[in-house]
Structure formats: C-alpha cells, structure tokens
N, C-alpha and C positions, 0 to 999 in steps of 0.2 A: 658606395652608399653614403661615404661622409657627405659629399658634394650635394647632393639630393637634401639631404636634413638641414645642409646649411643654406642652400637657397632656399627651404620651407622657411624656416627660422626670418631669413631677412624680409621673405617679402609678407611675410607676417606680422610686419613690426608695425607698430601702431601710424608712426610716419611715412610707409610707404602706400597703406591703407588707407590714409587721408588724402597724398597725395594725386591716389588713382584717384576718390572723391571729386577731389577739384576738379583735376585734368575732366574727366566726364561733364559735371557739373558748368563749368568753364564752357565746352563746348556746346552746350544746350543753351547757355546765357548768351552766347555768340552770334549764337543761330536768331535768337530771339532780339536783339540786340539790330543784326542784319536787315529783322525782319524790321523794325521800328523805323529805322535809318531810311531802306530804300521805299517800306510803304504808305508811312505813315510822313514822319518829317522830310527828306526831299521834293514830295507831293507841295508841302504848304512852301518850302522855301525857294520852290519853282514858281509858283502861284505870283509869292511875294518878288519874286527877281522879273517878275513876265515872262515865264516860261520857259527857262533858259534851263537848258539837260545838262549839267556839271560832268556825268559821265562822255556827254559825246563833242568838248571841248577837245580843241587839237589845233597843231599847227602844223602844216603840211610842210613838211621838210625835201620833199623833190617836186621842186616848181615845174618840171616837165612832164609830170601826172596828169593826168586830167583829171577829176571825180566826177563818174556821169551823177546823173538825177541828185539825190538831196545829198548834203554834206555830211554826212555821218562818220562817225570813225570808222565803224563798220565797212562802209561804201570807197573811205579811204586806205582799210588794208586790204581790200577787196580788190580794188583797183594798184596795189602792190605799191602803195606811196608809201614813204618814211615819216611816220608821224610822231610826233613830242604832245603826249595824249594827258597832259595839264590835266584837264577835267576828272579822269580817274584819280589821279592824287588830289586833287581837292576833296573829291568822295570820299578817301581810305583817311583823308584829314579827319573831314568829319565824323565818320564811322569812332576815328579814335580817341575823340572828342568826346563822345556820346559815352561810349563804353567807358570810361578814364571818368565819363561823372556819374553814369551807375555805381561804378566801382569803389566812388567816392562816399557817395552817399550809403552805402551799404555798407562800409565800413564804418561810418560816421555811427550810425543808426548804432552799429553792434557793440562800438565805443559808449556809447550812449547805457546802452542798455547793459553790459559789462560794471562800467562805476556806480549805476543804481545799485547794483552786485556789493558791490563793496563799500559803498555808504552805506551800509545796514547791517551796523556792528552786532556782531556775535557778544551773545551772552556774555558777561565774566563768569570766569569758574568759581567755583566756591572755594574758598581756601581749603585745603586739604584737613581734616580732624585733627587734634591735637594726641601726641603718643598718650601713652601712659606713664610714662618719666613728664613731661610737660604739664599734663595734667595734677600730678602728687606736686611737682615745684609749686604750682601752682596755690594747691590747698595749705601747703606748707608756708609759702607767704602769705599767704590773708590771715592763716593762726599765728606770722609772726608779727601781724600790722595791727592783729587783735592786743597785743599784751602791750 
C-alpha cells in the first residue's frame, strides 16, 4: 500500500502536473507549427525559389539505378537507389527554425508581461501602531519638553 500512496503523492506534485501540461500542450503547438511550415510557408518559399520541393531534394548515391518517370525521392527509393535526401533536412531546418522563433517570441511576450508584474509596486505597509509602553514614553516626553 506504501508504494501506491507514494506514487499518488509524486505524481501529484505540482511539477509533474505542469510537466504533463506542456508535454500535451507542446504536442498541439507542433502539430500546429507543422501545419504552418508544410501549408502555408513552404507553399510561398516554393513560389519564391521557382518551385523547387525542399522535401524531394536528393542525390542518388547508386549510379547504376535507374529512376523511371519523374525524379522524386519517392520514385528513387522505390526504385531501391541509395539516396542522401538533403532536402528533408533542409525542411526539419526550417521546421526548427520556425518553432525556436514561436518559442521565442512567446516567451519574450510572457517576459514582457511578467515585469509589467513587478513594475507595479505593492502598497507599503503602514507601520505597525505604537505599544502602549511607547505611547506613555511618548506623553512622558512632551510633559518633560513642556517644563
């Protein structure tokens, strides 16, 4: 029974809690992130390069291959060539590129918003009231500044 209580305990702990957060949270940004990457910006920096597919970049490492019909990587491990497929690490470049300046900038933002936090000093406290021994010194000096 110990064993039970003290895995409840750890994975209850506020840092393991958060961590699942992320980890979840992480993979939904990823996902979204992917989506950005391969639908939206590869689309224009295809556009802008003249329509050159980063993903199906390769160099055909067995000259005795043939690749029937179009040169694809696809067409190249299809046809059982040895390919050095450059073009996917370019993609997973940029993918990590992309994410590393979400990542950035969400952080930046939350810094941001964080020191407005703490530019916005807190009250001072009021001094505490004075006893009643401090108060009587008190009245006891001004009747001895009177005479």
């Amino acid at each position: 029974m110990g064993f039970v209580k003290e895995f409840k305990e750890f994975a209850m702990k506020g840092n393991v809690m958060d961590m699942a957060v992320g980890v979840i949270i992480g993979g939904a940004f990823g996902k979204i992130v992917t989506s950005l990457v391969n639908d939206v910006l590869m689309p224009l920096i295809s556009k802008v390069t003249g329509g050159v597919d980063f993903t199906n970049l390769f160099v055909n490492l067995s000259p005795d291959v043939v690749i029937e019909g179009e040169q694809t990587l696809a067409a190249a491990k299809e046809a059982g060539a040895s390919v050095l497929a450059y073009g996917q690490f370019i993609q997973n470049i940029v993918d990590f590129l992309i994410v590393a300046f979400c990542i950035f900038l969400m952080i930046k933002g939350m810094n941001k918003l964080n020191k407005k936090k703490e530019e916005a000093p807190a009250p001072a406290p009021e001094p505490p009231a004075p006893s009643k021994e401090e108060v009587l010194l008190t009245e006891i000096r001004d009747l001895l500044k009177q005479k």
